[in-house]
C-alpha positions in Angstrom: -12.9 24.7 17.1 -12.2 21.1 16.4 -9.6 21.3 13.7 -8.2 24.6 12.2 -9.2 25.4 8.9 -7.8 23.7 6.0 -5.6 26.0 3.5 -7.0 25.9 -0.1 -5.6 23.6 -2.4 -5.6 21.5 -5.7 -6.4 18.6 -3.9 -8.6 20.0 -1.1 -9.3 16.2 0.1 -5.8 15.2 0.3 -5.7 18.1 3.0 -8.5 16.1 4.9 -6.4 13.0 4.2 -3.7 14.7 6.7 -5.4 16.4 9.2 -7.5 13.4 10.3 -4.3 11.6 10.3 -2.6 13.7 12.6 -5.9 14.0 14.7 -5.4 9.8 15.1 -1.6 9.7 15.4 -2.0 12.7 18.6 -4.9 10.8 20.1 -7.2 13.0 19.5 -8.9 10.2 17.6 -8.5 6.9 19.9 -9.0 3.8 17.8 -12.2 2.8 17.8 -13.5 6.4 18.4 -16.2 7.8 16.2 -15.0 10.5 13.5 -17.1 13.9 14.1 -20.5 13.8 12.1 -20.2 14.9 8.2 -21.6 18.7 9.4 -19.3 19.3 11.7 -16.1 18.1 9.5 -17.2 20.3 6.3 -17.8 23.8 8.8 -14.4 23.0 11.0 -12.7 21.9 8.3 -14.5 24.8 5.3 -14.4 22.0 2.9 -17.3 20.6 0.3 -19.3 17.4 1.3 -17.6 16.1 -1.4 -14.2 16.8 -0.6 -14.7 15.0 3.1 -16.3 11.6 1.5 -13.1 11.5 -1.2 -10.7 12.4 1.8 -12.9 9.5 3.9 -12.7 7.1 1.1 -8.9 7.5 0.8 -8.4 7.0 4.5 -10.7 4.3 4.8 -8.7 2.5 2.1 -5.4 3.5 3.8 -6.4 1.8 7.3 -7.1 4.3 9.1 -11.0 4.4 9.4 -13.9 2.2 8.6 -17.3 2.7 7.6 -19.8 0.7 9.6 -23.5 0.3 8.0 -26.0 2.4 10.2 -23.7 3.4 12.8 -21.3 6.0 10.9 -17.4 5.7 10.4 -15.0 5.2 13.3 -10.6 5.1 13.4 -9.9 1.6 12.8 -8.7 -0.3 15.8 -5.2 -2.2 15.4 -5.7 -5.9 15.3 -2.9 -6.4 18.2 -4.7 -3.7 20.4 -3.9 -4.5 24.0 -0.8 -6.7 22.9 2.6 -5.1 22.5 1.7 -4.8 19.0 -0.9 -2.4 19.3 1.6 0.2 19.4 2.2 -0.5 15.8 0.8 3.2 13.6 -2.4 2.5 12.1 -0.6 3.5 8.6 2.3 0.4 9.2 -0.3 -2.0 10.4 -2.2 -1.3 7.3 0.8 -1.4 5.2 1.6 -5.3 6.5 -2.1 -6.8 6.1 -1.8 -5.3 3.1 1.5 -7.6 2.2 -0.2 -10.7 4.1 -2.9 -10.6 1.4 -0.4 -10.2 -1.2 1.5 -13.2 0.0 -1.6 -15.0 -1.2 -2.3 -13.1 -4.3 1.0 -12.9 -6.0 2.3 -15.8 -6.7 -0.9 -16.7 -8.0 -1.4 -14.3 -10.7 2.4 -15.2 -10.9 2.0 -18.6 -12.2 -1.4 -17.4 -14.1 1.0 -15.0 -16.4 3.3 -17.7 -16.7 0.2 -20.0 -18.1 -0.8 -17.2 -20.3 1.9 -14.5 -21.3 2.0 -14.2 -24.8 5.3 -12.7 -26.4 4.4 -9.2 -26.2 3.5 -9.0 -22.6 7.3 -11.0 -22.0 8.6 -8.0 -24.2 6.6 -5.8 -22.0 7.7 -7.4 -18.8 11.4 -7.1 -20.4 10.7 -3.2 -21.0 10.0 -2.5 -17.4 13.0 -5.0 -15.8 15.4 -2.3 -18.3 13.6 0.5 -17.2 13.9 0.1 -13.2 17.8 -0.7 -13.7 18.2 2.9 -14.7 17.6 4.6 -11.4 17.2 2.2 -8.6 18.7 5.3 -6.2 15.2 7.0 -7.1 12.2 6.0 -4.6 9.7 7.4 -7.2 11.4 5.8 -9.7 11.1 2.1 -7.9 7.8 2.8 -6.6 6.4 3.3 -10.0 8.0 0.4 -11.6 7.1 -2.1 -9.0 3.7 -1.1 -9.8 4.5 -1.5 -13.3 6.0 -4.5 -12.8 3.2 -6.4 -10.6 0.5 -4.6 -13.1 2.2 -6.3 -16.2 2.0 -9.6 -14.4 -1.8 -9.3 -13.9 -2.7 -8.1 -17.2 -0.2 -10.8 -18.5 -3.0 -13.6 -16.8 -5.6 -12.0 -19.4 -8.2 -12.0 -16.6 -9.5 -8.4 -15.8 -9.9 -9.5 -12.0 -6.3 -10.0 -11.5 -5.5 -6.7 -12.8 -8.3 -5.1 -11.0 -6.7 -6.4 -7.8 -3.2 -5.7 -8.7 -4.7 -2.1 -9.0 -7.2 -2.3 -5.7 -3.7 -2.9 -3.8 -1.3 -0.7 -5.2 -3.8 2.1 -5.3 -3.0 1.6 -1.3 0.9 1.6 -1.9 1.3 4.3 -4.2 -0.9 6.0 -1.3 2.1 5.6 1.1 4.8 5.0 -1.1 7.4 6.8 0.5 6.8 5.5 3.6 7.2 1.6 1.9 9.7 2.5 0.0 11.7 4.1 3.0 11.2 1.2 4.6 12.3 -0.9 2.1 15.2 0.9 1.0 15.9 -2.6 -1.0 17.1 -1.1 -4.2 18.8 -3.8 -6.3 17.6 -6.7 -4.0 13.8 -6.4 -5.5 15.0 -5.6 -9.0 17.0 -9.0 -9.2 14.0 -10.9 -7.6 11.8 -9.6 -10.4 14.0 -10.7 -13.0 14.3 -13.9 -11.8 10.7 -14.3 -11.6 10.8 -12.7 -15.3 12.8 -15.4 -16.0 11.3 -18.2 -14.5 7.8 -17.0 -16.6 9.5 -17.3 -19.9 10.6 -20.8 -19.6 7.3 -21.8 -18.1 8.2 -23.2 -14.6 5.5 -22.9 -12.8 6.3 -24.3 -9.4 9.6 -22.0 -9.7 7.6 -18.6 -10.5 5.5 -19.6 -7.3 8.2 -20.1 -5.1 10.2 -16.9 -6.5 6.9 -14.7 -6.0 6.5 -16.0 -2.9 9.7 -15.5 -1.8 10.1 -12.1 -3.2 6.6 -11.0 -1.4 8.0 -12.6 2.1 11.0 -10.6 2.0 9.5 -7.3 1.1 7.3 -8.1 4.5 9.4 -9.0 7.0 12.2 -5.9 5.8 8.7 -4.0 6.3 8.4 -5.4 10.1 11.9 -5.5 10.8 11.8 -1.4 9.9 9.2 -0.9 11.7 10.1 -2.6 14.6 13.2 -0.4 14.5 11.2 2.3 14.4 9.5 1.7 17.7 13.1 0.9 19.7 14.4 4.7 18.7 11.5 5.6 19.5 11.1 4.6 22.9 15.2 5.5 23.2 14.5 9.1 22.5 
């Protein structure tokens, strides 16, 4: 049999979500190998058709597959494959693409709030800067109010694509948020560059809340690479 059967669970698809994972991460699924057709999945795996396309569309937004019109879906082949940084997981590699676009996106819907935050949305923004103070020793707790956070932002613009987006790409880090997080391991660091970008919103400066957002975004990528670049030294030590 291909895979064993999957144990019954709440969320059967999450199950699908790890054992395709550790299918890629063993080899078993090369990059740029075709996943096993739909059939074969739902009797190896004694799972509902519909529980393999939500476990598919979760790991095709995590990186680790694609869907390719008329061909099927296939493991997602690293951008540096060949180079030494094809030996970068699938999961990391999606992780910093995912940080390049928000290098783009940020400080934009940065300034954008800045333009149009009414006093409300800075009380809100306030709420959440109190909030994450009270446990930065908590991953959950920071994962969740740096979604909070960035979320605020976006619907501070008063344009529903911003938010959508904000959503669209933390959908993908709440995904893997201990593994970001981890990673990070930032603590007060991203909780001080928020509130200076709070801070730089509420007097208006919009070439400061750029450069702050931009800043703050660069950092949390390169502590991201530097990690996992760590990662790979122990690894090859051991």
């Amino acid at each position: 049999m291909l895979m064993e059967t999957v144990k019954a669970k709440t969320k059967i698809y999450d199950q699908v979500v790890e054992k395709v994972k550790k299918m890629i991460a063993s080899g078993e699924l090369p990059q740029g190998s075709a996943l096993p057709a739909e059939r074969q999945l739902i009797e190896d795996l004694n799972v509902s058709r519909s529980s393999l396309r939500e476990g598919f569309r979760i790991l095709e937004m995590m990186g680790f597959i694609e869907s390719i019109p008329g061909k099927g879906r296939f493991v997602r082949k690293s951008r540096g494959e060949g180079s030494q940084s094809g030996r970068v997981p699938l999961q990391d590699e999606a992780i910093l693409e995912l940080v390049e676009a928000r290098l783009v996106l940020e400080p934009a819907i940065a300034v954008e709030a800045a333009k149009h935050a009414s006093p409300s949305d800075l009380t809100r923004i306030r709420r959440i800067l109190t909030k994450t103070g009270k446990d930065v020793e908590s991953l959950e707790h920071r994962a969740q109010c740096d979604y909070d956070f960035h979320l605020v932002l976006a619907e501070s613009t008063h344009n529903f694509i911003f938010v959508n987006i904000v959503k669209m790409t933390f959908n993908l880090i709440m995904a893997t948020h201990e593994r970001i997080y981890t990673l990070l391991d930032d603590k007060e660091i991203f909780l001080r560059e928020h509130e200076e970008v709070y801070d730089a919103i509420v007097v208006r400066d919009l070439e400061r809340v750029a450069r702050l957002m931009k800043a703050h975004v660069q950092r949390v990528y390169k502590t991201l690479q530097n990690g996992i670049a760590l990662e790979e030294v122990y690894g090859e030590e051991s």
